[in-house]
C-alpha positions in Angstrom: 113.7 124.2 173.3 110.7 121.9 173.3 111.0 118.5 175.0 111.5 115.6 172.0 109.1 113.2 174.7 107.0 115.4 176.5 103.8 114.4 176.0 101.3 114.5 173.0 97.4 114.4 172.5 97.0 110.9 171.2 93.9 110.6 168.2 90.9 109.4 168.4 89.1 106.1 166.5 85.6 107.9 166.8 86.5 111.7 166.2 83.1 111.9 164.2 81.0 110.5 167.1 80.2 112.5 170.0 81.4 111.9 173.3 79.3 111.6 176.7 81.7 113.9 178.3 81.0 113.4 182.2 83.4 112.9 185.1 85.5 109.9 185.6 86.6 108.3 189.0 84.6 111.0 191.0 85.3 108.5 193.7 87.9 105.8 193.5 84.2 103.4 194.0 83.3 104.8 190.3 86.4 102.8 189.2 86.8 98.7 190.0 89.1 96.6 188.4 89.5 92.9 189.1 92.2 90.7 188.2 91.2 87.6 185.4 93.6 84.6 186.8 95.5 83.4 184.0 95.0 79.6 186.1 93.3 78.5 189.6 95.6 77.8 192.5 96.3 74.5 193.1 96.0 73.6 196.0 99.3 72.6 197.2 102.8 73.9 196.6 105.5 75.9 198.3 103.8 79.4 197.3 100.7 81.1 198.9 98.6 82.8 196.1 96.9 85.5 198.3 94.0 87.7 196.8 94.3 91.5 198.0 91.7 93.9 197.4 93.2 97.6 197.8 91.4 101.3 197.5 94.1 104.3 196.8 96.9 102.5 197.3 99.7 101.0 194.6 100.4 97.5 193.7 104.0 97.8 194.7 103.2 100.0 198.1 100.7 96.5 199.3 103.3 94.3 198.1 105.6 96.2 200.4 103.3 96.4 203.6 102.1 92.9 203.1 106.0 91.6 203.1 106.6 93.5 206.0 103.8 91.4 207.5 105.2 88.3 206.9 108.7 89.0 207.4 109.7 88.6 203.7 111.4 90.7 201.5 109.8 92.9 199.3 111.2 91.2 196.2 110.0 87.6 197.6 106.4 89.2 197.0 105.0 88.4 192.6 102.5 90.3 191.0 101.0 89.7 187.6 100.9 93.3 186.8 100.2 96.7 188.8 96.3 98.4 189.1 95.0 101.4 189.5 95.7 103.2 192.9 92.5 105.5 192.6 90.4 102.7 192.1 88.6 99.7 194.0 91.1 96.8 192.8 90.8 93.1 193.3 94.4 91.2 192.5 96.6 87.9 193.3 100.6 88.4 195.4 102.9 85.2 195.8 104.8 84.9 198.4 106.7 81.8 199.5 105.8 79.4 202.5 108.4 79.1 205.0 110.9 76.8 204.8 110.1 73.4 205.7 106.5 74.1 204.9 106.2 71.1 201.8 106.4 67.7 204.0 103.2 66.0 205.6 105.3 66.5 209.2 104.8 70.6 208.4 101.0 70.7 208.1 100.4 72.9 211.4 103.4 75.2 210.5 102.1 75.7 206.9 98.5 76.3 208.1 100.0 78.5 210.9 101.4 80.8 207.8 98.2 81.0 206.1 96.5 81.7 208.5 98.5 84.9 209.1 98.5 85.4 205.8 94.2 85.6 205.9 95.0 88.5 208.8 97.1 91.1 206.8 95.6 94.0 206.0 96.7 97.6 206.1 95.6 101.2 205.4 93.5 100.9 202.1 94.0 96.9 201.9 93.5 93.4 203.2 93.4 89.9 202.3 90.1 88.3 201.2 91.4 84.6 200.5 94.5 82.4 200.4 95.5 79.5 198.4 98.7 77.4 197.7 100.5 76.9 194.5 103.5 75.9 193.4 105.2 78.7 191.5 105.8 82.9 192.3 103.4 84.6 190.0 105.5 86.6 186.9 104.2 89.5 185.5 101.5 88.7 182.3 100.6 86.0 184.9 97.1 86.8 184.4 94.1 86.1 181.8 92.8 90.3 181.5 91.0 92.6 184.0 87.6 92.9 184.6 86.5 96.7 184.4 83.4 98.4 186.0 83.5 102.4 185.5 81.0 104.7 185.8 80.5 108.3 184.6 78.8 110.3 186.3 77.2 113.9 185.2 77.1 113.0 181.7 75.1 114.5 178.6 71.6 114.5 178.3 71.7 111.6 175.9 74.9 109.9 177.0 73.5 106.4 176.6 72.7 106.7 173.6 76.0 108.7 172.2 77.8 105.5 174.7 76.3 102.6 172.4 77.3 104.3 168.8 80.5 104.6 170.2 81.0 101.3 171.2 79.2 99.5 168.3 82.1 101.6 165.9 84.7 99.8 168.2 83.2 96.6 168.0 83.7 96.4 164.5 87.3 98.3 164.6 88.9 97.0 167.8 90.7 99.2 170.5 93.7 101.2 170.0 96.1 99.4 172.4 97.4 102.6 174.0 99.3 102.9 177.6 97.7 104.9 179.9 98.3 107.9 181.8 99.6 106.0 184.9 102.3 104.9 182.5 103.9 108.3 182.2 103.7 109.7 186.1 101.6 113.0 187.5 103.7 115.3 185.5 104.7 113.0 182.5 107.9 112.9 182.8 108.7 109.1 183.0 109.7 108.5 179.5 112.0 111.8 179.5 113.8 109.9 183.0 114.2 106.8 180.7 116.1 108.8 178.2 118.3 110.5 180.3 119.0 106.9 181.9 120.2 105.6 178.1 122.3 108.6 178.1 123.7 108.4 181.3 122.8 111.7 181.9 124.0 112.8 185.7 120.7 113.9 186.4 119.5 110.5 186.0 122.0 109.1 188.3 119.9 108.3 191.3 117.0 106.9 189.2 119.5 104.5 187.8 120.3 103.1 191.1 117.1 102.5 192.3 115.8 99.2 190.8 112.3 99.9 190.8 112.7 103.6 189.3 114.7 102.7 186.6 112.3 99.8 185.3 109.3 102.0 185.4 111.2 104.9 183.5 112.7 102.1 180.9 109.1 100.8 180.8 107.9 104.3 180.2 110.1 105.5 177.3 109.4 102.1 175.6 105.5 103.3 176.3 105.9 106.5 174.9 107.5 105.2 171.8 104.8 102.5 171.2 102.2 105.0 171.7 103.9 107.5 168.8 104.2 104.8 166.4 100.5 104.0 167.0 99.2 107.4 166.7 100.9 107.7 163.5 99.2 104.8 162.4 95.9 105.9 162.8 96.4 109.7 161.7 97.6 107.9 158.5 94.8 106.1 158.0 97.3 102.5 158.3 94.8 101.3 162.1 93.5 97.8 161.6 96.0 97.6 158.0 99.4 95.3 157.6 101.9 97.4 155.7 105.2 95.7 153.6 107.7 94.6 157.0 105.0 94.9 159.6 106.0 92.3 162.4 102.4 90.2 162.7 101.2 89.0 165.5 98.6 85.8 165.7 96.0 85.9 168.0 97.6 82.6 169.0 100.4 84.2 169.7 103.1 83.5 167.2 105.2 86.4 165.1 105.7 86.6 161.2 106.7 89.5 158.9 104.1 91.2 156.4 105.4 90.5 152.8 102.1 90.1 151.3 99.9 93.3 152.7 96.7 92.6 151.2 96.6 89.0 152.2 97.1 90.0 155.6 95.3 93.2 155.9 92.0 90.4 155.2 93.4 88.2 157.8 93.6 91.4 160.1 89.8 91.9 159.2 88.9 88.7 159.9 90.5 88.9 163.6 93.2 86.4 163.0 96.2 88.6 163.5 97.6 92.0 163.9 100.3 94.1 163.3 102.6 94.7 166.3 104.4 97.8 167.2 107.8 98.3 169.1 108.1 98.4 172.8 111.9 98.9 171.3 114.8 97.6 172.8 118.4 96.0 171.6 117.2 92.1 170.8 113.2 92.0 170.1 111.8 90.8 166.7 112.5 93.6 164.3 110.4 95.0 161.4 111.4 95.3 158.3 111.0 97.6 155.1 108.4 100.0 155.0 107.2 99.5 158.5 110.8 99.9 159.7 111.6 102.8 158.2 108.3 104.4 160.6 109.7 103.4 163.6 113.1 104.9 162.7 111.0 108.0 162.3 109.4 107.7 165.6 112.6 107.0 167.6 114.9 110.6 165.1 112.2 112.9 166.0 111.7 111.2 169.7 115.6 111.7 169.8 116.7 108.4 170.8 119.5 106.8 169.9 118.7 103.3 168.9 122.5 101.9 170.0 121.7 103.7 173.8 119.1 100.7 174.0 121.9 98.3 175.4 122.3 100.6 178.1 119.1 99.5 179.7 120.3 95.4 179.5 117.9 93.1 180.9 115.5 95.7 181.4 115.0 96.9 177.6 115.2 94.1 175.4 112.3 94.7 173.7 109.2 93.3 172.8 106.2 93.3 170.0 102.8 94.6 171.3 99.9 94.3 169.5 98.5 98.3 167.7 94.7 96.3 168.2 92.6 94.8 170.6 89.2 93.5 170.4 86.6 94.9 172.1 84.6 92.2 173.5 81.5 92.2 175.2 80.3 95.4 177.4 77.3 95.8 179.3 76.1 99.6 179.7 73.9 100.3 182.0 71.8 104.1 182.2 71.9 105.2 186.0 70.1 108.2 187.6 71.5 111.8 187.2 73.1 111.3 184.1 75.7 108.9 185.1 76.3 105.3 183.2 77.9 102.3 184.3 80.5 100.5 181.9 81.5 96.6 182.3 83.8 95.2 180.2 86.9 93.2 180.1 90.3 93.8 178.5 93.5 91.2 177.4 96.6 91.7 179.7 98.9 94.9 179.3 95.7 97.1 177.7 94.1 100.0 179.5 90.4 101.4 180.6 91.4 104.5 178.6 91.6 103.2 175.7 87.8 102.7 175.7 87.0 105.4 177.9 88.3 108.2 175.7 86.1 107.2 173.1 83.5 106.9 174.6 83.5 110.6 177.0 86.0 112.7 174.5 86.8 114.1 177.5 90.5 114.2 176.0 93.1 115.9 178.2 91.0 116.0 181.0 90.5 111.9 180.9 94.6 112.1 180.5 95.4 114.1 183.4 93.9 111.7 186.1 96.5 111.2 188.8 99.5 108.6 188.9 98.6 105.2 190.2 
């Protein structure tokens, strides 16, 4: 019996335009990704931001070493969000001063911590600067990532098949699609977060272990958002508002669709966009026609909508935008048939949402290894 999550080919926004095939993250210096700061350090506070650039190694593996440096505990360490382990990655940790470090009397002692702080490094990562602040960073702490990707061995004509590619998407947005690294090496992830709703004695171990069980919560919730998506665009219904869409401003606020023309021209016009379900048991829920999709999704997924409570805290649920802009790129033609991509993407999105379009190189841009 087939597997009601294992993983699907996702569509395409460009299916007519071809692709510059190539090779992606030949070396994990084809791929860089730098953290956007959501605000500057302050400059005082009871927190040390410190800036970590990494090469093949996780987010929460560095957050790990660098407490161990420090003598914290892992959790004392905050991230805004994970990147890439086969990549060159640029991103800000928290972790808290000692205590006693706040007062003018504990100058030396706070200095004394930084400057062990500008001395971690480890296999594949060190620390490049240090400053205070006053609060842990949270995860969405963060203003986007900057993206610099090349592709090497690419068509003959790849820059020019690159910039019809990208001047569709700047005119249609991005399909906000998680990433492989969502879903693990074998794509299992979302299948784990399942069998934790279920309670499934398979599933036991992964429900004990705090950091397993969020990133196989996170992944079924993926998995979900990325069906409902996909259905949306096979339908023809991408960059459209449909009766009981949840609406998202790109100010941020939530409304329901009850009007679908008025708001598919407001979607046009880049004010909003409809959101899809990262589902859980209390998010903003849709309503009518758009409902009754994600019902679909979530029957022929086969997940019980009442097993959501299971997860508590950790599957709430949230709205995520279907769309993102695609701002500004640079492309840049490089010697042997290799380009170079810039651009920069809001919090939450992936590289591959832009970098399938742009290769086709379909499953083989999926199957790049975990992060």
């Amino acid at each position: 019996m087939a597997d009601p999550l294992a993983p699907r080919t996702l569509p395409l926004l460009t299916p007519d335009l071809p692709g510059t095939g190539g090779i992606v993250r030949l070396s994990e210096e084809d791929f860089r990704v730098e953290e956007l700061p959501l605000y500057p350090a302050s400059g005082q506070g009871d927190h040390l931001y410190v800036t970590i650039e990494k090469v093949g190694r996780t987010t929460h593996e560095v957050g790990e070493e660098l407490a161990a440096a420090l003598a914290l505990k892992p959790r004392d360490v905050g991230v805004a969000g994970l990147k890439d382990k086969r990549a060159v990655t640029v991103q800000r940790m928290s972790v808290p001063l000692p205590a006693g470090s706040a007062g003018p009397a504990a100058v030396e002692k706070a200095s004394a911590f930084l400057e062990r702080a500008l001395a971690c490094a480890g296999r594949g990562w060190r620390v490049i600067s240090a400053e205070r602040h006053g609060n842990k960073l949270r995860t969405g702490h963060l203003a986007g990532n900057r993206f610099i990707v090349v592709l090497r061995s690419c068509s003959p004509d790849a820059g020019q098949r690159a910039r019809a590619v990208l001047e569709r998407l700047a005119g249609t947005g991005l399909m906000n699609l998680f990433g492989h690294q969502r879903f693990g090496q074998r794509g299992d992830n979302a299948a784990l977060g399942a069998a934790i709703l279920r309670r499934a004695p398979e599933a036991a171990r992964a429900s004990r272990d705090r950091f397993l069980r969020r990133f196989a919560l996170s992944a079924l919730q993926a998995e979900l958002f990325n069906r409902c998506l996909s259905a949306r665009v096979r339908d023809g219904l991408f960059g459209r508002a449909i009766l009981g869409d949840v609406m998202k401003k790109r100010t941020g606020g939530l409304f329901l669709c009850t009007d679908p023309e008025a708001d598919t021209a407001r979607v046009a016009r880049a004010e909003i966009d409809p959101a899809g379900p990262l589902p859980g048991h209390d998010f903003f829920s849709a309503a009518d026609e758009a409902l009754a999709r994600e019902a679909a999704v979530l029957l022929e997924a086969g997940i019980d909508p009442l097993s959501f409570a299971v997860g508590g805290g950790e599957m709430e649920g949230a709205r995520r935008p279907y769309r993102i802009p695609l701002g500004e790129v640079a492309l840049e033609e490089l010697a042997d048939q290799a380009l170079r991509l810039s651009f920069s993407l809001p919090p939450g999105s992936f590289a591959h949402a832009l970098l399938r379009e742009v290769s086709k190189l379909g499953a083989d841009l999926d199957a790049l290894p975990e992060t």
